[in-house]
C-alpha positions as CSV (number, residue, x, y, z in Angstrom):
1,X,-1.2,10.8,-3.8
2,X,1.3,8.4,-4.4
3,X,4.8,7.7,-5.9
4,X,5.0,5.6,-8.9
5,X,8.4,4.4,-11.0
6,X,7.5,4.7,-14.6
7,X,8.4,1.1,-16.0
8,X,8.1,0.5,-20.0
9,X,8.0,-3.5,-19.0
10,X,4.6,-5.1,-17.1
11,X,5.0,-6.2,-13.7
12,X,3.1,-9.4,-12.9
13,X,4.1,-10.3,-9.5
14,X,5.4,-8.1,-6.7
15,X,5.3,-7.9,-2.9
16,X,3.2,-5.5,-0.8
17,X,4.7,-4.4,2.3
18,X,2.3,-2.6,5.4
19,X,4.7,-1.0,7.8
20,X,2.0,0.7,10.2
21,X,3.1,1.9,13.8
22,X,0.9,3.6,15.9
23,X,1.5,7.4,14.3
24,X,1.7,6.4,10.1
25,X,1.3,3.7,7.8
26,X,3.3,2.9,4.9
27,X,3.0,1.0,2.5
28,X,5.6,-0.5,-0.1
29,X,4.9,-2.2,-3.4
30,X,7.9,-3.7,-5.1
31,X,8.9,-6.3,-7.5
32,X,10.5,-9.7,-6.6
33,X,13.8,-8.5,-6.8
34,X,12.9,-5.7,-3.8
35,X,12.8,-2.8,-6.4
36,X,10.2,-0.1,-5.4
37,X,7.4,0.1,-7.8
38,X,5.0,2.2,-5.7
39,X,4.9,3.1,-2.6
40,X,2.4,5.7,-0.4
41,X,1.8,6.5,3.1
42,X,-0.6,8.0,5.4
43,X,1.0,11.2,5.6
44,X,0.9,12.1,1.8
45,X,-2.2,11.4,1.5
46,X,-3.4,14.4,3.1
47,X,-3.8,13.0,7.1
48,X,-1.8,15.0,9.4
49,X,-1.6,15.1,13.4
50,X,-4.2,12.2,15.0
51,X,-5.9,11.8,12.1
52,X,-2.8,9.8,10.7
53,X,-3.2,7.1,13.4
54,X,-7.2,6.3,12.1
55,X,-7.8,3.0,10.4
56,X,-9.4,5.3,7.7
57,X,-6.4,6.6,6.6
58,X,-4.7,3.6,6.4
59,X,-7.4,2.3,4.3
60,X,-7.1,5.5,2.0
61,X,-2.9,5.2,1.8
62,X,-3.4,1.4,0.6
63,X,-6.2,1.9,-2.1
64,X,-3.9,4.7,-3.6
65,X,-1.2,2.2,-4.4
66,X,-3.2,-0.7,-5.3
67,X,-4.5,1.4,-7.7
68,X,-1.3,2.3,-9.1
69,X,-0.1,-1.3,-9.4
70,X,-3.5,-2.7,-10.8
71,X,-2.9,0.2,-13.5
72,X,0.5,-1.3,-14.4
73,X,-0.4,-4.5,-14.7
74,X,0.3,-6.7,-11.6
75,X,-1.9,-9.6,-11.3
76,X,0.0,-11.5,-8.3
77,X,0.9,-10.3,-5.1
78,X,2.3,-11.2,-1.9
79,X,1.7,-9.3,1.6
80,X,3.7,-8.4,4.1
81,X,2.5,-6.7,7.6
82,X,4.7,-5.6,10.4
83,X,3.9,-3.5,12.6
84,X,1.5,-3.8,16.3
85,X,-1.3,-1.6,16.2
86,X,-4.8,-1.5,14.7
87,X,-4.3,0.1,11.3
88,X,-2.5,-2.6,9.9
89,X,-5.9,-5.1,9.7
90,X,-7.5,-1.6,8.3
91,X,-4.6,-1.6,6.0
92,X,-5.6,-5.1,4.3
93,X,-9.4,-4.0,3.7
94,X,-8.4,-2.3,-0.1
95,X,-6.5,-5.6,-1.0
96,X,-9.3,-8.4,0.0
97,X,-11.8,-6.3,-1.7
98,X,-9.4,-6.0,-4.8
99,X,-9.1,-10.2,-4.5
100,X,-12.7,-11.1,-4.5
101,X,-14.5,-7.8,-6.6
């Protein structure tokens, strides 16, 4: 499940951000002003306890919003990763396969 601001205009670029930490992921899609567009995380997409720190999860959390902004539109966008732990590489899986499908 993810959050998704109902826009009546197409957005063409935006920024992804991948905030993962050792107990959740989150990731952050917004436009180039920094407006949210879509955002999900780990946590509500079902994975509670240990299971929320499993690169699967994060893999799961990211396809659900790159699906919501491929649906709107967005063609461009750029990534951002913070974050020290092993989810956030698992994190960029959805998004490479989305580049070169």
């Amino acid at each position: 499940r993810s959050s998704a601001r109902k826009s009546a205009r197409r957005i063409l670029k935006g920024v992804i951000h991948v905030q993962a930490s050792f107990n959740n992921t989150i990731v952050t899609v917004t436009d180039v002003r920094g407006r949210v567009i879509s955002w999900s995380s780990v946590g509500t997409c079902g994975f509670k306890g240990a299971r929320k720190s499993a690169p699967f999860a994060a893999q799961t959390a990211t396809g659900n919003v790159i699906q919501a902004i491929v649906e709107q539109g967005m063609q461009r966008a750029e990534v951002m990763v913070k974050g020290p732990s092993l989810e956030r590489d698992a994190a960029l899986r959805p998004i490479v396969e989305i580049v070169y499908c």
